[in-house]
C-alpha positions as CSV (number, residue, x, y, z in Angstrom):
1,X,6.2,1.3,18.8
2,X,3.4,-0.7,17.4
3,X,3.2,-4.2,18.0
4,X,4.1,-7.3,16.2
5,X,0.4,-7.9,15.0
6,X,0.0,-4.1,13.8
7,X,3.3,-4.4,11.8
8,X,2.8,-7.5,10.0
9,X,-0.9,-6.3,9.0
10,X,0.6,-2.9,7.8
11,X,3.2,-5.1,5.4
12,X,0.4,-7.0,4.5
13,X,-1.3,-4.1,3.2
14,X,1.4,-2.4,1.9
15,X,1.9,-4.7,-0.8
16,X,-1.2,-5.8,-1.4
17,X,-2.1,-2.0,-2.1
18,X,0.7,-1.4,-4.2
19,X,0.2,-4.9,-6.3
20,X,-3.4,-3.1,-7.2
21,X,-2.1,0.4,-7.6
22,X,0.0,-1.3,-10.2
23,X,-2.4,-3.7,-11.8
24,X,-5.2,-0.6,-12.2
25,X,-3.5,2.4,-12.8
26,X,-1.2,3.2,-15.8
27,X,2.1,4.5,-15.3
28,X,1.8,6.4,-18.3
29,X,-1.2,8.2,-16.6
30,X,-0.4,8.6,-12.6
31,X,4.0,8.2,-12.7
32,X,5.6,5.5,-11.0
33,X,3.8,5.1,-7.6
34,X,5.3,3.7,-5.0
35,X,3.5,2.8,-1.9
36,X,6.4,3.4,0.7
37,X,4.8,2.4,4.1
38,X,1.4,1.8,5.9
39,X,0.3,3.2,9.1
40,X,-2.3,1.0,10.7
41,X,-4.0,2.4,13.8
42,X,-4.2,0.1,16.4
43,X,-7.8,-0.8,16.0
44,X,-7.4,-2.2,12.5
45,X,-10.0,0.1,11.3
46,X,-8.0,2.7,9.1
47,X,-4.4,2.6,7.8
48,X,-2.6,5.5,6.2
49,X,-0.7,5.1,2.6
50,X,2.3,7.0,2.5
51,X,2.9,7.1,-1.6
52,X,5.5,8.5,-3.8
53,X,5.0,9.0,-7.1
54,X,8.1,9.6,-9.7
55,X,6.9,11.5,-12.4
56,X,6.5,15.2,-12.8
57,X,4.4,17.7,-11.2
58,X,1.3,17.2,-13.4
59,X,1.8,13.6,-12.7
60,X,2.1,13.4,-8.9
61,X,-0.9,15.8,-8.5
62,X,-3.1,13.8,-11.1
63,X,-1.4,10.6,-9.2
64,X,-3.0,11.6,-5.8
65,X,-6.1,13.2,-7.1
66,X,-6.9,9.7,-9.0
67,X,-6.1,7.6,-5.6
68,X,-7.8,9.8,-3.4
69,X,-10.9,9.4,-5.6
70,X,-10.7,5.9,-6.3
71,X,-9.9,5.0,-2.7
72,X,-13.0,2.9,-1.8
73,X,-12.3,0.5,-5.2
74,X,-8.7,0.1,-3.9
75,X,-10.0,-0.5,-0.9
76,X,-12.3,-3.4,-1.7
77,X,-9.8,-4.7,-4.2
78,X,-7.2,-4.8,-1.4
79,X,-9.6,-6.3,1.0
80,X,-10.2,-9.8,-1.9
81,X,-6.3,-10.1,-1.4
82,X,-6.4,-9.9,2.0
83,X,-8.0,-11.7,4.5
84,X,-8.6,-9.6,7.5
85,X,-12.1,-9.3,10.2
86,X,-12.5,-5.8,9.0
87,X,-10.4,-4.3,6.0
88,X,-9.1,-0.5,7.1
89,X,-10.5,2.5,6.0
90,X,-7.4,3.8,4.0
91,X,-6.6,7.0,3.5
92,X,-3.4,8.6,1.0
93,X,-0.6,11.1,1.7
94,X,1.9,12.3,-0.1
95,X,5.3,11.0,1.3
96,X,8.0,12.8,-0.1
97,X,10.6,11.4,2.4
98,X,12.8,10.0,-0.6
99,X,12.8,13.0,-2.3
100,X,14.2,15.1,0.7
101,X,16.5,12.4,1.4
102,X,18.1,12.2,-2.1
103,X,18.4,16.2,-2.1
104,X,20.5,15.7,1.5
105,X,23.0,13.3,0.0
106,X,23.0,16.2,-3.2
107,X,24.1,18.9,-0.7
108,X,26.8,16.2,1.0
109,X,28.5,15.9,-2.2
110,X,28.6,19.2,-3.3
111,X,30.2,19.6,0.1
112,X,32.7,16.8,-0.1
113,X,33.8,18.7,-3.6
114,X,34.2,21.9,-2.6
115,X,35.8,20.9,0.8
116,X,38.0,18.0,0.2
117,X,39.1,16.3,3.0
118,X,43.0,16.0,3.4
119,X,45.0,12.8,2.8
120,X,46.2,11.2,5.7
């Protein structure tokens, strides 16, 4: 479990990297990213992105293409908002978490309809 120091920084980045994915990138272009968490490793000196990005295919991969090659400009943009020793090397990945989540509630409901449960 990471500590208290590692999670707060990881919030910290987490919004501060999705306030610039916003500001930079148009939705029109990328989809709706979403920056869903931040993994910081425990010497502060790199942090994972896990993104989603609602939109279709084309979207998503253009989405993560365009990050991945603009990562060092997100990366000083995050590191003006802020304020850390060193600012981590971040890195993107795909999180599709929600996605698979969503499509198990789908299956539970197509469950509950075809297998009612009996009134009590």
């Amino acid at each position: 479990m990471p500590s208290l120091r590692l999670q707060r920084v990881g919030e910290l980045l987490k919004r501060a990297t999705g306030e610039v994915i916003r500001r930079e990138f148009p939705v029109s272009e990328v989809g709706l990213v979403t920056v869903n968490d931040v993994a910081v490793s425990g010497d502060l000196h790199s942090a994972i992105v896990f993104i989603s990005i609602l939109g279709n295919q084309d979207q998503q991969k253009r989405g993560i293409a365009l990050l991945k090659r603009h990562r060092k400009r997100i990366q000083g943009l995050v590191a003006r908002s802020v304020v850390l020793k060193y600012t981590p090397a971040l890195t993107f990945r795909f999180d599709d978490s929600v996605v698979r989540g969503n499509r198990v509630l789908q299956i539970i409901e197509e469950l509950e309809k075809t297998n009612p449960t009996p009134s009590e």
